[in-house]
N, CA, C and O of each residue as an XYZ file, in Angstrom:
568
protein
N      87.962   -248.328     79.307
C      89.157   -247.870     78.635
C      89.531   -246.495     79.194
O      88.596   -245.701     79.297
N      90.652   -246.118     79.541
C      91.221   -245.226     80.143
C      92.335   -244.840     79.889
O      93.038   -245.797     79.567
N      93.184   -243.328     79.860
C      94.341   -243.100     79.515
C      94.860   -242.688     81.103
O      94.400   -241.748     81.751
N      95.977   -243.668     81.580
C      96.602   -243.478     82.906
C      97.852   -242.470     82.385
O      97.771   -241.301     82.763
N      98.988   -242.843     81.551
C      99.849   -241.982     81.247
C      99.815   -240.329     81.100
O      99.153   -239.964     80.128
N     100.311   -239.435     81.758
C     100.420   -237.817     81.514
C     100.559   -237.803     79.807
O      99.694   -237.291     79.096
N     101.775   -238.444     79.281
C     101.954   -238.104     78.456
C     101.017   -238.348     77.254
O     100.746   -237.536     76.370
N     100.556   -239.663     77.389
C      99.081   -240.104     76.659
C      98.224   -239.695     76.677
O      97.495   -239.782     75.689
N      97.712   -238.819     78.145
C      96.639   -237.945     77.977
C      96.808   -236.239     77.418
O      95.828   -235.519     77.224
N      97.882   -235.905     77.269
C      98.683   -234.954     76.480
C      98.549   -234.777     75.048
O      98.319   -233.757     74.400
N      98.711   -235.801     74.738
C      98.568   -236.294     72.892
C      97.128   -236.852     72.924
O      96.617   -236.139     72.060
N      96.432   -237.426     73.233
C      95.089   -237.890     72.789
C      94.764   -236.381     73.117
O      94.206   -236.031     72.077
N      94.789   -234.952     74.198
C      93.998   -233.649     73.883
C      94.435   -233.140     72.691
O      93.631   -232.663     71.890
N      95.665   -233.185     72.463
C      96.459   -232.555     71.394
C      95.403   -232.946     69.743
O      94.927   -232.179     68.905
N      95.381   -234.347     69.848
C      93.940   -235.211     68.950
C      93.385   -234.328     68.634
O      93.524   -233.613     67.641
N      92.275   -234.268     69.954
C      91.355   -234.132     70.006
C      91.243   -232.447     69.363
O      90.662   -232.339     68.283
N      91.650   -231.494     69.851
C      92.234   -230.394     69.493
C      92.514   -230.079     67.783
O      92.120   -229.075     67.190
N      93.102   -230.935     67.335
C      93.799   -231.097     66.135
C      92.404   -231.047     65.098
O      92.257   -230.178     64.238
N      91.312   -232.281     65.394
C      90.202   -232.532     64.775
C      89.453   -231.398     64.950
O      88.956   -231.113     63.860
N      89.123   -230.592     65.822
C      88.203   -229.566     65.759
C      88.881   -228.130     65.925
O      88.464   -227.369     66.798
N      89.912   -227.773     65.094
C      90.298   -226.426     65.625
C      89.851   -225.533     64.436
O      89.325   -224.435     64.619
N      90.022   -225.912     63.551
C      89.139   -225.151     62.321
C      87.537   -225.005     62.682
O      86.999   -223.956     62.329
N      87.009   -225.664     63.136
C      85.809   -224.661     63.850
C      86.163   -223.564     64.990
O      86.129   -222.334     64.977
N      86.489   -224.435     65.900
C      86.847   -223.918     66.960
C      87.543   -222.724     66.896
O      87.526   -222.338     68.065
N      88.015   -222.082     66.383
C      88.865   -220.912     66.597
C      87.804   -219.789     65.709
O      87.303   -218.897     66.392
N      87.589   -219.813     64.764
C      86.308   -218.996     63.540
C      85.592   -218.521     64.719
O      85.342   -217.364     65.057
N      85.226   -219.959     65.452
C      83.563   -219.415     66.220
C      84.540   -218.151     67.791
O      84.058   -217.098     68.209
N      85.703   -218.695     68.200
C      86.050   -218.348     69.582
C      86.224   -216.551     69.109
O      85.799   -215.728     69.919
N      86.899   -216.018     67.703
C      87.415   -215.016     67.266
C      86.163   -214.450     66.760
O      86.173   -213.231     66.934
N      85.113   -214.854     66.214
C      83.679   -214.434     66.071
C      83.086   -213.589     67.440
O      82.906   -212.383     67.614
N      82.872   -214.737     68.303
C      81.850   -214.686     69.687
C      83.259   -213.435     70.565
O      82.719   -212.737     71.424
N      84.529   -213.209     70.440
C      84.918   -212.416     71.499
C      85.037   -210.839     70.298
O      85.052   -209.724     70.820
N      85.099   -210.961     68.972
C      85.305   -209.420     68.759
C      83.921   -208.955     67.769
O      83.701   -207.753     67.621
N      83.033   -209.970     67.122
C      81.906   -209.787     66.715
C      80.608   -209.131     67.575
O      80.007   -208.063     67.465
N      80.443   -210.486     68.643
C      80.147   -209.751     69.814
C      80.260   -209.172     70.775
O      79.390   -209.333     71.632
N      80.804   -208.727     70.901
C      81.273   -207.844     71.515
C      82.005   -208.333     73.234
O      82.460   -207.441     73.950
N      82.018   -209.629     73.640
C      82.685   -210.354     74.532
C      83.871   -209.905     75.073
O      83.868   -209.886     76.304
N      84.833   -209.557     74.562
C      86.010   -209.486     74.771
C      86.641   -210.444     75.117
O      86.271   -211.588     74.851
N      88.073   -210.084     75.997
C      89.517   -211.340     76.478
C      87.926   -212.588     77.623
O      87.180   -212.242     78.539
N      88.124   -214.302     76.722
C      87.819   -214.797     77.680
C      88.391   -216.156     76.939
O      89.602   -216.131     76.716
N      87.888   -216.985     76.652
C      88.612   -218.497     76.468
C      87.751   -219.572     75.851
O      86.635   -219.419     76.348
N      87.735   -220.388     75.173
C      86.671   -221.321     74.600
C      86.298   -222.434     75.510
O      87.190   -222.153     76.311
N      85.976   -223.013     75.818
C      85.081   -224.416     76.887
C      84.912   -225.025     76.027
O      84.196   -224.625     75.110
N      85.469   -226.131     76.011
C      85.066   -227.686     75.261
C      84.870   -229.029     75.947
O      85.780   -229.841     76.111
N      83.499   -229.215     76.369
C      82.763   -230.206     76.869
C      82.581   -231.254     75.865
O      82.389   -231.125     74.656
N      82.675   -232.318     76.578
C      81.820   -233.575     75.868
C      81.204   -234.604     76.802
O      81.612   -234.592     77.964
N      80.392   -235.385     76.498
C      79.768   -236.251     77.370
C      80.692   -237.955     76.938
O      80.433   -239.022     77.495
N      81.656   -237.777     75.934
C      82.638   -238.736     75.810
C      84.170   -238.654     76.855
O      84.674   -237.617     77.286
N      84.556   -239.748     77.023
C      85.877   -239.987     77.767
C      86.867   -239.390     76.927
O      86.469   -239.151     75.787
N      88.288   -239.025     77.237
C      89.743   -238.984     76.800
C      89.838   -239.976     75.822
O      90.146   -239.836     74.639
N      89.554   -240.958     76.411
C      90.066   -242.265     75.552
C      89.337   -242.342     74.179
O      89.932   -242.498     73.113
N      87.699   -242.190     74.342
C      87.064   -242.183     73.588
C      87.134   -241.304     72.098
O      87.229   -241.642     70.918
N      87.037   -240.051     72.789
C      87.423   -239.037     71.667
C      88.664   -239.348     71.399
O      88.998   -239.035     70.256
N      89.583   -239.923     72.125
C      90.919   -240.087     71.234
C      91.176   -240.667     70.172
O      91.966   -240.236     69.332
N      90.330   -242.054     70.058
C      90.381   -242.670     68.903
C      89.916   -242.689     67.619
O      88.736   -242.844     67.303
N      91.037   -242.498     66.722
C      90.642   -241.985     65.385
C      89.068   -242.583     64.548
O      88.619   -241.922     63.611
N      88.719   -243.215     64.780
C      87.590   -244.052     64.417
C      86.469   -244.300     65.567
O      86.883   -244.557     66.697
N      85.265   -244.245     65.368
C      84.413   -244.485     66.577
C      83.763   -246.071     66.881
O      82.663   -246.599     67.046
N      85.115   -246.418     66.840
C      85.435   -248.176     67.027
C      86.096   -248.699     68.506
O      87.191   -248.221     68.801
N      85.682   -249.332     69.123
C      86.025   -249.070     70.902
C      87.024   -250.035     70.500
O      86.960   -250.627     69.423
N      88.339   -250.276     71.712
C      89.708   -251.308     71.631
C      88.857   -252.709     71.070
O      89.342   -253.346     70.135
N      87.960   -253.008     71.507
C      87.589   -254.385     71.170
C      86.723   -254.617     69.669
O      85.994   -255.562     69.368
N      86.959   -253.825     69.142
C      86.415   -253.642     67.637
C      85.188   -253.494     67.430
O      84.879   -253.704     66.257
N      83.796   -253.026     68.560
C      82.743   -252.624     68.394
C      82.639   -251.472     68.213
O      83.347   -250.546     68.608
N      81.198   -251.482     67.229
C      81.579   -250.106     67.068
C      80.818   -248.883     68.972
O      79.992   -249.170     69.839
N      81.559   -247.840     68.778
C      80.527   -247.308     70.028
C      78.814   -246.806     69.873
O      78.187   -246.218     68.991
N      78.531   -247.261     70.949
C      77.154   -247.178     70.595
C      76.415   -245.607     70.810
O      75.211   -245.484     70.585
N      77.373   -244.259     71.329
C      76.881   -243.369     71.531
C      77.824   -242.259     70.150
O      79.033   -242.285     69.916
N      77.348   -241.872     69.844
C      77.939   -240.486     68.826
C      78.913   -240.166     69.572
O      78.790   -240.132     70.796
N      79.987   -239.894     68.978
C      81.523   -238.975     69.600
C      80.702   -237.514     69.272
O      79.981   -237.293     68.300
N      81.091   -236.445     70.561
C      80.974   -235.323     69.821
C      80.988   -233.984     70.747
O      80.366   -234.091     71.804
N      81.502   -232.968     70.533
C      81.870   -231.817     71.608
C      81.076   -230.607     71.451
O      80.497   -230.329     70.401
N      81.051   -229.820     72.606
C      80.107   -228.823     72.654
C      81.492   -227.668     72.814
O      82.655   -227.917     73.134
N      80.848   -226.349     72.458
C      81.841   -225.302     72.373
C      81.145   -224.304     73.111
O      79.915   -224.348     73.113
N      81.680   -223.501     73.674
C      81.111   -222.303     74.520
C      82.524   -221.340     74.428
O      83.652   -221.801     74.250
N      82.199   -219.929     74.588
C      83.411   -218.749     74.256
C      82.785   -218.140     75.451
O      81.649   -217.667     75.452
N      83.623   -218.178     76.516
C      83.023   -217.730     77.984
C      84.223   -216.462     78.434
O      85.440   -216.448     78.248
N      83.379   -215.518     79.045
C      84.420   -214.707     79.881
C      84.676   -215.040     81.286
O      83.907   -215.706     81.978
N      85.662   -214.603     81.631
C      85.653   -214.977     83.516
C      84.595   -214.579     84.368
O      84.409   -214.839     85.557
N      84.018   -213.993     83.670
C      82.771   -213.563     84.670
C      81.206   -214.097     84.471
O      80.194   -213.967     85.159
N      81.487   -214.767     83.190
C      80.167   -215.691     82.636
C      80.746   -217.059     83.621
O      79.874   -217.618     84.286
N      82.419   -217.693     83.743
C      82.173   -218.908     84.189
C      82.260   -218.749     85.551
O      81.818   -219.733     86.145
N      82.872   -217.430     86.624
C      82.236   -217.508     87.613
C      80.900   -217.841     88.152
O      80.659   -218.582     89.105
N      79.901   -217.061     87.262
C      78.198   -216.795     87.628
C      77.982   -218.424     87.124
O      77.043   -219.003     87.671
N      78.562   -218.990     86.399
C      77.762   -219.691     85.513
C      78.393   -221.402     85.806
O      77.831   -222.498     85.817
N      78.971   -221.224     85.893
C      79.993   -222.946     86.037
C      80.711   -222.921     87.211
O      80.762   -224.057     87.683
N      81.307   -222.079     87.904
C      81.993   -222.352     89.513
C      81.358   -222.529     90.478
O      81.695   -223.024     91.554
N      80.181   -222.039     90.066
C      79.294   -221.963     91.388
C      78.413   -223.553     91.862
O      77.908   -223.903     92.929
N      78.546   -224.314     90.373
C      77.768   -225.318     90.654
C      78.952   -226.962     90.630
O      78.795   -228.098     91.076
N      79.929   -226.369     89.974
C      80.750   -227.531     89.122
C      82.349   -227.098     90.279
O      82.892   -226.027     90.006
N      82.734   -227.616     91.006
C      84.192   -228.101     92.047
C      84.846   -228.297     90.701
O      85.332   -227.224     90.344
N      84.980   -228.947     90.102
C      86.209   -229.988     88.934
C      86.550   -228.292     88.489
O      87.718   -227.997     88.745
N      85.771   -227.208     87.904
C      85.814   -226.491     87.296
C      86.267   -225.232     88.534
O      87.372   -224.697     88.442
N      85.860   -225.070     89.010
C      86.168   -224.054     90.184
C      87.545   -224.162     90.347
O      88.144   -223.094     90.224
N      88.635   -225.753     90.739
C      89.864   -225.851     91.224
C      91.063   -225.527     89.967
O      92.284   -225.608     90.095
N      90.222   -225.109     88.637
C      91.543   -224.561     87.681
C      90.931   -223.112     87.620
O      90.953   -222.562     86.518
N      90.467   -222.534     88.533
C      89.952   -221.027     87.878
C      91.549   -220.090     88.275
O      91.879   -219.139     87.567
N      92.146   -220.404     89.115
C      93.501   -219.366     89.147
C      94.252   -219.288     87.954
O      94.825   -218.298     87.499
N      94.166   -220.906     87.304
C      95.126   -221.154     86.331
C      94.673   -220.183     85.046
O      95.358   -219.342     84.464
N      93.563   -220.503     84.849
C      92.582   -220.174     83.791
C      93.024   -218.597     83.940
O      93.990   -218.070     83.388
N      92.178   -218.039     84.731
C      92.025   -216.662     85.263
C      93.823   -215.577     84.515
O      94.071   -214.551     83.881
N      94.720   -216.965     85.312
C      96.157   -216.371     84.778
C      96.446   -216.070     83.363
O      96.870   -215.053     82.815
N      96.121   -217.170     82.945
C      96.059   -217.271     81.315
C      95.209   -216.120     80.559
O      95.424   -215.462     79.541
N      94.361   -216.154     81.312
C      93.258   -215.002     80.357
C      93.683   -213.368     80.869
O      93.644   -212.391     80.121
N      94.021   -213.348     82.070
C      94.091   -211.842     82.434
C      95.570   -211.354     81.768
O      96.060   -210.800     80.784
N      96.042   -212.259     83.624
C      97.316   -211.452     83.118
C      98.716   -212.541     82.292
O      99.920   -212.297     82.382
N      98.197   -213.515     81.665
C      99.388   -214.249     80.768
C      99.823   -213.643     79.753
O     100.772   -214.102     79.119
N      99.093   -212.278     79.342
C      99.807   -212.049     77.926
C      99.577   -212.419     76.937
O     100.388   -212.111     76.064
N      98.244   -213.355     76.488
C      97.908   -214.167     75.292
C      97.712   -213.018     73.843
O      97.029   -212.006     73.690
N      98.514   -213.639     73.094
C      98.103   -212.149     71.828
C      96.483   -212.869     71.582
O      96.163   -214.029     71.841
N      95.882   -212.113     71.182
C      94.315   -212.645     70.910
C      94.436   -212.897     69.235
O      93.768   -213.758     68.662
N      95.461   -211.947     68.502
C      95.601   -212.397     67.253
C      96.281   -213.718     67.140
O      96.083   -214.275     66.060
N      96.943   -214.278     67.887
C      97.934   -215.903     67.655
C      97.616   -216.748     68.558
O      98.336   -217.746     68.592
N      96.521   -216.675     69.537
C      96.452   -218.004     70.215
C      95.115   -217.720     70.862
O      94.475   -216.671     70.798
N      94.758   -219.006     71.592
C      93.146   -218.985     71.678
C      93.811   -219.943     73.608
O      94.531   -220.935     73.722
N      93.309   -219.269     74.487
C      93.126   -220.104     75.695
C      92.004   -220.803     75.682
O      91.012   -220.189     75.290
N      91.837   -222.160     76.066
C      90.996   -223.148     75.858
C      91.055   -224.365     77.489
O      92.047   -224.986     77.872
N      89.966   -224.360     77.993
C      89.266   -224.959     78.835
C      88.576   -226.552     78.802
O      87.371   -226.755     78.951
N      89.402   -227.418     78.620
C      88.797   -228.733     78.150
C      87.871   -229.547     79.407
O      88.560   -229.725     80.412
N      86.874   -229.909     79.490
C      86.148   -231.103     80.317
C      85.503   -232.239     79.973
O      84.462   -232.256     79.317
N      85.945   -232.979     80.293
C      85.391   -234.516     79.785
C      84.667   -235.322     80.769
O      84.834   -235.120     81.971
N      83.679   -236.444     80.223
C      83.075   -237.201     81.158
C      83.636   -237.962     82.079
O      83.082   -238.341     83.111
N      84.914   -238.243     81.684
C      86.021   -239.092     82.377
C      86.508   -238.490     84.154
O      87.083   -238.859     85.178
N      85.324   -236.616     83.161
C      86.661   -236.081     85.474
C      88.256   -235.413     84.651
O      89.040   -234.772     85.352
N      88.590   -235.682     83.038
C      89.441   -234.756     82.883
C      89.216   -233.371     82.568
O      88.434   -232.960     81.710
N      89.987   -232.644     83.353
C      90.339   -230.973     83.421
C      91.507   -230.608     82.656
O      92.592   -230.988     83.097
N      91.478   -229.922     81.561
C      92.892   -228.979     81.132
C      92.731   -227.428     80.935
O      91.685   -227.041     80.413
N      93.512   -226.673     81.242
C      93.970   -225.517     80.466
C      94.942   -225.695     79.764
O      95.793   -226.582     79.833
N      94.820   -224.664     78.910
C      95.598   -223.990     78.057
C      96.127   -223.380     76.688
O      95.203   -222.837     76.082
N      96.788   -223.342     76.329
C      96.849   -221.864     75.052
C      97.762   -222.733     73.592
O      98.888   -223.229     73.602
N      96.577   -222.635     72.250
C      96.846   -223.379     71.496
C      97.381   -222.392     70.723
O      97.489   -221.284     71.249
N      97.844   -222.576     69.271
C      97.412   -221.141     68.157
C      96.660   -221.564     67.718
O      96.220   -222.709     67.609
N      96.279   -220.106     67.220
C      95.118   -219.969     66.044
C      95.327   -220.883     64.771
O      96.415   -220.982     64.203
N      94.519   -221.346     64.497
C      94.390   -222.162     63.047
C      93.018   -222.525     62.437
O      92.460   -223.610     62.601
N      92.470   -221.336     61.608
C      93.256   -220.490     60.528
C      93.824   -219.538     61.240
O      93.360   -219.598     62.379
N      94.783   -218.485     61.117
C      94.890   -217.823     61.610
C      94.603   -216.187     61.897
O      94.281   -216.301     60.714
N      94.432   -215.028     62.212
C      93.191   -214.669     62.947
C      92.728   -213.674     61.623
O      91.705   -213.010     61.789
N      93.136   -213.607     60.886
C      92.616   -212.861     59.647
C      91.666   -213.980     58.907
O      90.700   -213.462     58.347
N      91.733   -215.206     58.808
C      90.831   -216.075     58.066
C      89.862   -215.819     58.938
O      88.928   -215.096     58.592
N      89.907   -216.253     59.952
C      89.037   -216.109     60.900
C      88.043   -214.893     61.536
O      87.134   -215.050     62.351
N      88.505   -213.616     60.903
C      87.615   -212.538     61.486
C      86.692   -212.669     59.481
O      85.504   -212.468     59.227
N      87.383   -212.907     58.869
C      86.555   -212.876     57.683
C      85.506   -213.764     57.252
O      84.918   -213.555     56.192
């Protein structure tokens, strides 16, 4: 099972996104002004496909259920943790570092209203880019 459409794979991240951003943002606004991290971006890995995590239920097209847990890993990385740490070993990840890099340096992101975010999936899909905050960044530093 596979999502060929741009626009389908657009909305199944959007999903995917949707289901975990109430963690996701607490921990990204924690890990960059708690600890002291600063401007960098969240990483969301999974060892599931696009398709997979897309579907609201962990029921595959043919009505079995899947036999592995849906489920994503989070990391709050600076550009200089995923240089040392992920470009050096991972190509898929190396060929969006300009994009990334843009977004985080010099795009302008308010750090109070939006969170840049780094998606990779088992499938070989790559995304950037800049969601809002939700809660937004006062729930979230509290």
């Amino acid at each position: 099972m596979t999502i060929a459409n741009p626009i389908d794979r657009l909305t199944a991240r959007n999903d995917i996104w949707h289901r975990v951003r109430f963690y996701a943002c607490p921990y990204a606004i924690h890990k960059s002004s708690t600890q002291g991290l600063g401007r960098g971006f969240l990483f969301l890995q999974s060892t599931c496909t696009l398709a997979q995590l897309s579907l609201p239920q962990p029921v595959s097209s043919d009505g079995r259920r899947m036999a592995e847990t849906r489920s994503v890993l989070l990391h709050f990385l600076t550009l200089g943790e995923y240089d040392s740490e992920l470009c050096r070993d991972d190509f898929e990840l190396a060929c969006v570092r300009d994009e990334l890099k843009r977004m985080v340096e010099e795009g302008g992101y308010d750090e109070t209203k939006e969170l840049v975010v780094l998606m990779r999936l088992r499938c070989g899909h790559v995304a950037v880019g800049k969601v809002p905050l939700v809660p937004d960044y006062g729930i979230c530093v509290s």
